[in-house]
N, C-alpha and C positions, 0 to 999 in steps of 0.2 A: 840624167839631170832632173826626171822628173818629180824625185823622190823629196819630198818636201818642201812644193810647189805651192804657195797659193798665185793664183789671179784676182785682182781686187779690181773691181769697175767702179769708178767715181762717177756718181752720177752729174748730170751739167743740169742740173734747176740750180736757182739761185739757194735755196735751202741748205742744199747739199754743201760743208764747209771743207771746200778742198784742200787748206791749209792741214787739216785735222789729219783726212784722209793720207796724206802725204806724211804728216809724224807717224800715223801706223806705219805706213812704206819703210820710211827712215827706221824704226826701230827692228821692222823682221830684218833689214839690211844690217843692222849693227848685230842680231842672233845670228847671223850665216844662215838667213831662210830665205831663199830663192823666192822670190817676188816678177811678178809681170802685174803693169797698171795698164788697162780699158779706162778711156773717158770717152765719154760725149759732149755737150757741150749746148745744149738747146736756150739756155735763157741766152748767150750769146749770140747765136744764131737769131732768134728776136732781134734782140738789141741792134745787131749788124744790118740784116733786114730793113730794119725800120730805117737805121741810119742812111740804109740806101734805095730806099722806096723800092724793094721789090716785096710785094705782098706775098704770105707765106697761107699756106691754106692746110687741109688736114684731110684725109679717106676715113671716109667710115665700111668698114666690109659688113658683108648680110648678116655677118653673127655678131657684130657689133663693135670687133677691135678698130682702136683708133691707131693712124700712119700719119706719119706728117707725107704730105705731097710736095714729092720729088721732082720736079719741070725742072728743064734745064737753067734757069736766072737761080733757083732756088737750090741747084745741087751746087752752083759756082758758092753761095753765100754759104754755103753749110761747110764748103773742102777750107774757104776761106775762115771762118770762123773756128775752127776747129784745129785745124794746121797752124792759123797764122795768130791766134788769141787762145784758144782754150791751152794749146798744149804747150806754147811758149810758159806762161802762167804758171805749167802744173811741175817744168824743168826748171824754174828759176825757184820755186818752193823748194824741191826736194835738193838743189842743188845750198841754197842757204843751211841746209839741214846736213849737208857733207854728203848726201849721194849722189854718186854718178848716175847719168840717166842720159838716154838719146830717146829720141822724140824720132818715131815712126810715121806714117798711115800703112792701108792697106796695098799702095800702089808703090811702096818701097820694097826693089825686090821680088815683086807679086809674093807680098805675104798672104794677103787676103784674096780668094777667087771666090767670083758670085758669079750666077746667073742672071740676067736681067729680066725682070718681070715683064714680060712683052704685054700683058694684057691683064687688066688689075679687075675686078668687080667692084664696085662701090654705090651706096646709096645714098643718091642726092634725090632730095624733095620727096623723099619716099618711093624714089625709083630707083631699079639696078640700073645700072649703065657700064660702060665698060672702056676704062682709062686707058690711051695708050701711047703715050709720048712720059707717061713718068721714067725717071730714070733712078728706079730703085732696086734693088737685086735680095737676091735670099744665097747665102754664102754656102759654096760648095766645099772648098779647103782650103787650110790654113797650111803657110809653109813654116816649120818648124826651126831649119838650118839657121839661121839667124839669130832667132830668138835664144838656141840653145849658147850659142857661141857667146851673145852680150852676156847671159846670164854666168857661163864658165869664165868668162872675164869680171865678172862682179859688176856688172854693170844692167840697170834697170833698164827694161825696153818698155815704151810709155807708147801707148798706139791709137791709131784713132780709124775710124771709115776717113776716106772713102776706100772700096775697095774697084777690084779690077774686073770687068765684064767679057764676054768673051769675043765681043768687038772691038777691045784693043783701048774701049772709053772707061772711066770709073764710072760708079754708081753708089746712092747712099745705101749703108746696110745698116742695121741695127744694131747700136755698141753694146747691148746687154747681149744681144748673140753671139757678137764677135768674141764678148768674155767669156762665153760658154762656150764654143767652138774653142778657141784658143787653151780653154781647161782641158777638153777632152784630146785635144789634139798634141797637148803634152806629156799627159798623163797628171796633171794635177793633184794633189790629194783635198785640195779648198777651193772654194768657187764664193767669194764677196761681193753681193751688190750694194753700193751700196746708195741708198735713197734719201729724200727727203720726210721720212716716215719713220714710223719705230720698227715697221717691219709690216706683214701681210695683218691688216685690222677685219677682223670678221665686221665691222661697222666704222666705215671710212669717215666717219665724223665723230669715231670717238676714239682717242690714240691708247685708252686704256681699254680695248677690246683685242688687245694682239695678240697673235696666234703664236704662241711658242712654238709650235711644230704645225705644219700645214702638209698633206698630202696629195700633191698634184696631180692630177689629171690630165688622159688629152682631152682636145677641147676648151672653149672657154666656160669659164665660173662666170654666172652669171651674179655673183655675191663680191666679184672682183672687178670693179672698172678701172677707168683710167691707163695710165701708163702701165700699173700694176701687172695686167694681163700677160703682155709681152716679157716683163721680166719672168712671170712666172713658165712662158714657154720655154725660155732662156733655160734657167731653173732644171725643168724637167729632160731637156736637151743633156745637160751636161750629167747630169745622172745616170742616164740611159749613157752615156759615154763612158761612166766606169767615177766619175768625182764623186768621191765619197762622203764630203761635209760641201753643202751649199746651202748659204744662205740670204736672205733680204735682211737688210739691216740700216739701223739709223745711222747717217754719214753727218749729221747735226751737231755731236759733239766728240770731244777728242777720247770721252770714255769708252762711249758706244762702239766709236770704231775701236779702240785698242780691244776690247772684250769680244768686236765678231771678229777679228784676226785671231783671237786666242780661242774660236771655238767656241765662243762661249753670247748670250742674248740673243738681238732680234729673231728673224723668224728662220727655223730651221727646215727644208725644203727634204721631204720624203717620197720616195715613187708611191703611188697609191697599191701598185702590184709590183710586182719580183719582174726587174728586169735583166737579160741578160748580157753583161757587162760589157763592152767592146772597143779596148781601147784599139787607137791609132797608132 
């Protein structure tokens, strides 16, 4: 089934126009192109948050990547927001559009398995310290069986975090991981994120400096902030996994997306060196 596979991650800022994202969906589904949709969900998460006075806060690690922070009132409003608002949302779009689609997380099944980060580094006030009641994990594996079977039935599987920890509790994971984990763990041959941006900007304040082709590294880019970062680990994950077209791309308008579903605009993500391919 993996044979002309994309995974398209809808990003959750408000930017991101998930109606758009969803007619790309709709349309590989009318080509007989095997589609899986990642979303997140973060301006909801906000919104929810706020709605319910639990204050949401964020990790800064030593090398500068930015987390949202995981406590437990905060992982409740994120499974909430995401489960019970972003992905109702994203089945009632594609389903007005004629595609069938169920609505996942990672704790359906244990699609998703993480590890839980028992102990986090992070610099506050200019100090390391070291967090340890977050409940956020870094994903070990994805289960396929499922996935394969919605999709041989023609049916979109639409998935979200949280995933399953090895205590039996969920934990948040990062939804551009999970679409990169998710590519490589099917064998993908496309891996879409897609963002509120035109794609990866060598100059984050000018949307005409974007990089048709970016070569990722490990490590962070110190020329990349923002959320940016993590997609670009994402990125490089799945490549190293064997996905052969991956890219960051603008999810703003309905062209954009239909042109990075076709392979074609935003930014197109290349290994810096020859890695050696290994699918699952």
């Amino acid at each position: 089934m993996g044979t002309g596979l994309t995974v398209v991650k809808c990003g959750g800022t408000a930017e991101v126009q998930a109606e758009a994202v969803c007619a790309g969906v709709a349309r590989l589904v009318r080509e007989k192109r095997p589609v899986v949709l990642v979303h997140g969900g973060s301006a909801m998460v906000t919104e929810l948050a706020g709605r319910l006075g639990v204050p949401l806060g964020e990790l800064v690690s030593p090398d500068g990547t930015v987390s949202r922070r995981t406590d437990p009132a905060t992982l409740e409003v994120v499974t909430l927001a995401l489960a019970g608002k972003a992905k109702p949302a994203l089945l009632m779009a594609l389903a007005r559009l004629g595609v069938p689609a169920v609505g996942l997380t990672g704790l359906d099944a244990g699609l998703l398995r993480a590890r839980r980060k028992t102990a986090l580094r992070a610099v506050v006030d200019g100090r390391t310290v070291v967090v340890r009641d977050d409940r956020s994990g870094r994903l070990s594996s994805v289960a396929t069986p499922l996935l394969h079977a919605l999709l041989a039935e023609g049916t979109v599987p639409v998935l979200s975090p949280p995933a399953l920890a090895e205590d039996g509790l969920p934990v948040n994971v990062n939804a551009d991981r999970v679409a990169s984990a998710v590519a490589g763990a099917m064998g993908a041959e496309r891996l879409v994120l897609f963002t509120g941006a035109p794609g990866v900007l060598a100059d984050s304040s000018d949307p005409g400096s974007l990089h048709a082709e970016y070569r990722v590294r490990e490590g962070r880019d110190p020329a990349v902030g923002g959320g940016m970062t993590v997609k670009l680990t994402a990125a490089r994950e799945a490549l190293e996994a064997g996905v052969g077209d991956v890219r960051i791309a603008d999810g703003r308008f309905a062209r954009t997306v239909a042109d990075a579903l076709d392979g074609h605009g935003g930014t197109r993500i290349t290994a810096a060196q020859s890695h050696t391919a290994q699918r699952r």
